[in-house]
Structure formats: C-alpha cells, structure tokens
C-alpha positions as CSV (number, residue, x, y, z in Angstrom):
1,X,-51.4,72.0,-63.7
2,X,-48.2,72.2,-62.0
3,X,-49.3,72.2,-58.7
4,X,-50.9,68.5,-59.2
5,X,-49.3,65.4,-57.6
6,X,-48.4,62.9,-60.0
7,X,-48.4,59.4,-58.6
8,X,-45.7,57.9,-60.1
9,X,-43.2,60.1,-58.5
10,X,-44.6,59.6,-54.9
11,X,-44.0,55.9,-55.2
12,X,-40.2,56.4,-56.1
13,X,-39.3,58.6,-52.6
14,X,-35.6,57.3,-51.6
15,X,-35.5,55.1,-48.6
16,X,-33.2,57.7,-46.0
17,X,-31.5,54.9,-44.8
18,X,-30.8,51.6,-45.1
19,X,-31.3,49.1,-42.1
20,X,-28.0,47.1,-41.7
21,X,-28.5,43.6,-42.3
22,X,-29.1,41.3,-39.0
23,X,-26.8,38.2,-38.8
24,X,-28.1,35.1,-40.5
25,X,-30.1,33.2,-37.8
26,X,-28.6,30.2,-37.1
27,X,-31.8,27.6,-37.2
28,X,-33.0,25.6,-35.0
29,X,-32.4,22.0,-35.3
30,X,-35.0,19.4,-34.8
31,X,-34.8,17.4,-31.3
32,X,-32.2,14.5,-32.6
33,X,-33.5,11.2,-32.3
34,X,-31.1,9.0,-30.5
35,X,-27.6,9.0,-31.7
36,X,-25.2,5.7,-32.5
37,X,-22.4,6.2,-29.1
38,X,-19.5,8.1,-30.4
39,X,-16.3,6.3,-31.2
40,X,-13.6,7.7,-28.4
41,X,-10.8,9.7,-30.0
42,X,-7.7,8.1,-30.5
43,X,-4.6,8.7,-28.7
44,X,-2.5,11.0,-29.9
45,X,1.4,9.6,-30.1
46,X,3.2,11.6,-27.6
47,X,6.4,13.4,-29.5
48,X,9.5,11.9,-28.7
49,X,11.9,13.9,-26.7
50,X,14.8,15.3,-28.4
51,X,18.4,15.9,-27.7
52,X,16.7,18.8,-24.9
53,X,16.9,15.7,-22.6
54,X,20.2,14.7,-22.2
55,X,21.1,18.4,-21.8
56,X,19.0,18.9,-18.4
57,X,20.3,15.9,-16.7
58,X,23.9,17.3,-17.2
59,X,23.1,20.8,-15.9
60,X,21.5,19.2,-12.7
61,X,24.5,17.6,-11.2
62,X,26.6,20.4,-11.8
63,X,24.0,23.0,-9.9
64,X,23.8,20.9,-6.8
65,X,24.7,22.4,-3.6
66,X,26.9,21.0,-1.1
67,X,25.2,19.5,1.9
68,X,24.4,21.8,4.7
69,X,24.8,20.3,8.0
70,X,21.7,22.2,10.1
71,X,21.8,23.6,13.1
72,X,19.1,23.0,15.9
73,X,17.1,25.7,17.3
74,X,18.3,27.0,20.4
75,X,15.0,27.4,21.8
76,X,14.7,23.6,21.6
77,X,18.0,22.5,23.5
78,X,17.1,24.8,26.3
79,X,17.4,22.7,29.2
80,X,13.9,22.6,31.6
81,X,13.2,21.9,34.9
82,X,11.5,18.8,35.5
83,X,8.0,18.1,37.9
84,X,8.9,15.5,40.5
85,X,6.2,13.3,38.8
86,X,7.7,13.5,35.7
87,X,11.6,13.4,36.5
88,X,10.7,9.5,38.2
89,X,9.3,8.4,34.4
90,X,12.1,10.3,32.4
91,X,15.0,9.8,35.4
92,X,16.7,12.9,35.4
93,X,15.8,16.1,37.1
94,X,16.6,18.8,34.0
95,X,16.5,18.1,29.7
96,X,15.2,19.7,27.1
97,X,12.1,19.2,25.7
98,X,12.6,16.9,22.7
99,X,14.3,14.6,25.1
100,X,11.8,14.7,27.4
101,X,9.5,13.7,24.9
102,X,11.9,10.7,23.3
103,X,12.4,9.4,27.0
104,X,8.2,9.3,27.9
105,X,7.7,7.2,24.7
106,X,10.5,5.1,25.5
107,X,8.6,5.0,28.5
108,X,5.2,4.1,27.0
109,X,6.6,1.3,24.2
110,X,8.9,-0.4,27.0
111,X,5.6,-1.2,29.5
112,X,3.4,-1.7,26.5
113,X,1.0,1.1,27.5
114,X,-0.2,1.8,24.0
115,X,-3.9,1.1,22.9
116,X,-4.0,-2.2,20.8
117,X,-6.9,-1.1,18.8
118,X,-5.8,2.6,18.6
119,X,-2.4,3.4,18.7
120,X,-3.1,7.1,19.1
121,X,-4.5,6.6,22.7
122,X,-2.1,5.7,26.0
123,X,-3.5,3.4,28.7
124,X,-1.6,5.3,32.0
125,X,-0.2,3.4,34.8
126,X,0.2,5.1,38.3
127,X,2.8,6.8,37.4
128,X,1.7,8.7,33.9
129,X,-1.6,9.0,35.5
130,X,-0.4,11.6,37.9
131,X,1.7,13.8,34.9
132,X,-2.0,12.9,32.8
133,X,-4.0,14.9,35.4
134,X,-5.7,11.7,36.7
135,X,-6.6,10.7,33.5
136,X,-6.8,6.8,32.4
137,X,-6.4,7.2,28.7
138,X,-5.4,10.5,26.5
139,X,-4.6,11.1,22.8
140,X,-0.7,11.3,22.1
141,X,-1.6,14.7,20.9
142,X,-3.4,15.5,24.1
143,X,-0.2,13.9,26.1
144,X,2.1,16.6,24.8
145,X,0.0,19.3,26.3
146,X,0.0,17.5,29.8
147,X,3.6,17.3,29.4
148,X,4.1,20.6,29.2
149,X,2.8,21.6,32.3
150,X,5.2,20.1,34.0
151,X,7.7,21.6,32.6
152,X,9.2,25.0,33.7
C-alpha cells in the first residue's frame, strides 16, 4: 500500500539546521595546593643609547634664549600710605607694599620676636601689638592680613 509509513524513512528526516558549535569550555582547575614562591624576573639590560644622544645636547645650547631681564608689576611698586602705627615700625610715612613687608620682618628678626618653637608665629611687642589688632601672637600668614589694613 502506498499510503503506508515505512519506518525506515521516518528515522532518516534531515536535521533543518545545524546548531553552531559552542566554544570549548575552558575547565576548571582544581584549588592548587600551595605553590613553591616564584623566582622574581630578571632585569632586563636597559639598551644602550646611541649616537641620538650626543645630537640633543647640541641642539639645546643653540635653542637657548637670551636672558630676559623682568619687569615688576606696577601694581606692586605703587607707593601706599602708611597708618601712624605702622609708619613708627617701618620709619617712613609712604612705600610700597613689598617694602613694607621686607621692613616689618626686618623689624621682627632684629628684636627677636619670632616663636622659638614655631617660627610661623610672632610674639608682638607694644608696638606690633597695636598694627596686630591687640593681639599677642598671630601666624605670619595672618600678619599680612593685619598689615594690610593699614595700608591705604
């Protein structure tokens, strides 16, 4: 009969497609037992420097620029106006600031008012302790603040 399955042929259907094939899993390794220490890698021998050397240091003198002399900021050589208070420790009644400051800490080394254990704080006499605000002791940082408000 025509119509009849045969078996043979059902077991010989073709596959529609083939699965692509996975990776190879890697496989796990065991938990190592402790290992002998590694030996530490031996240092490579640096290479040796060519002729490229000498070439660099003679191009470097010859791309040197003539020394500039500089010029000071205006802003700095203004001349100010002194406080009374502060012209009797500098002794003069107008400079500019970075003199002002260069004549306080001549000021400061020359009676020894400098912390011994911190030489960051100033120990003020009667005089600096009426430019400090009435403070005894202040930060050199601090200082140049209280400086500056006596200047106009």
């Amino acid at each position: 009969m025509a119509t009849a399955k045969k078996p043979a042929a059902a077991a010989k259907k073709p596959v529609a497609k083939a699965a692509p094939k996975a990776a190879p899993k890697k496989a796990v390794a065991a938990p190592k037992k402790a290992a002998a220490p590694k030996a530490k890698p031996v240092a490579k021998a640096k290479p040796v420097a060519k002729a490229a050397a000498p070439k660099k240091a003679a191009a470097k003198p010859a791309a040197k620029k003539p020394a500039v002399k500089r010029t000071p900021n205006a802003a700095f050589m203004k001349p100010l106006t002194l406080s009374t208070a502060l012209a009797e420790i500098v002794g003069a009644k107008t400079l500019p600031r970075t003199e002002v400051t260069k004549k306080v800490w001549e000021y400061i080394k020359k009676h020894k008012l400098q912390n011994p254990e911190n030489k960051r704080n100033i120990d003020a006499d009667d005089k600096l302790k009426v430019v400090f605000g009435g403070k005894k002791q202040v930060s050199m940082f601090e200082m140049t603040k209280l400086i500056s408000g006596h200047l106009t």
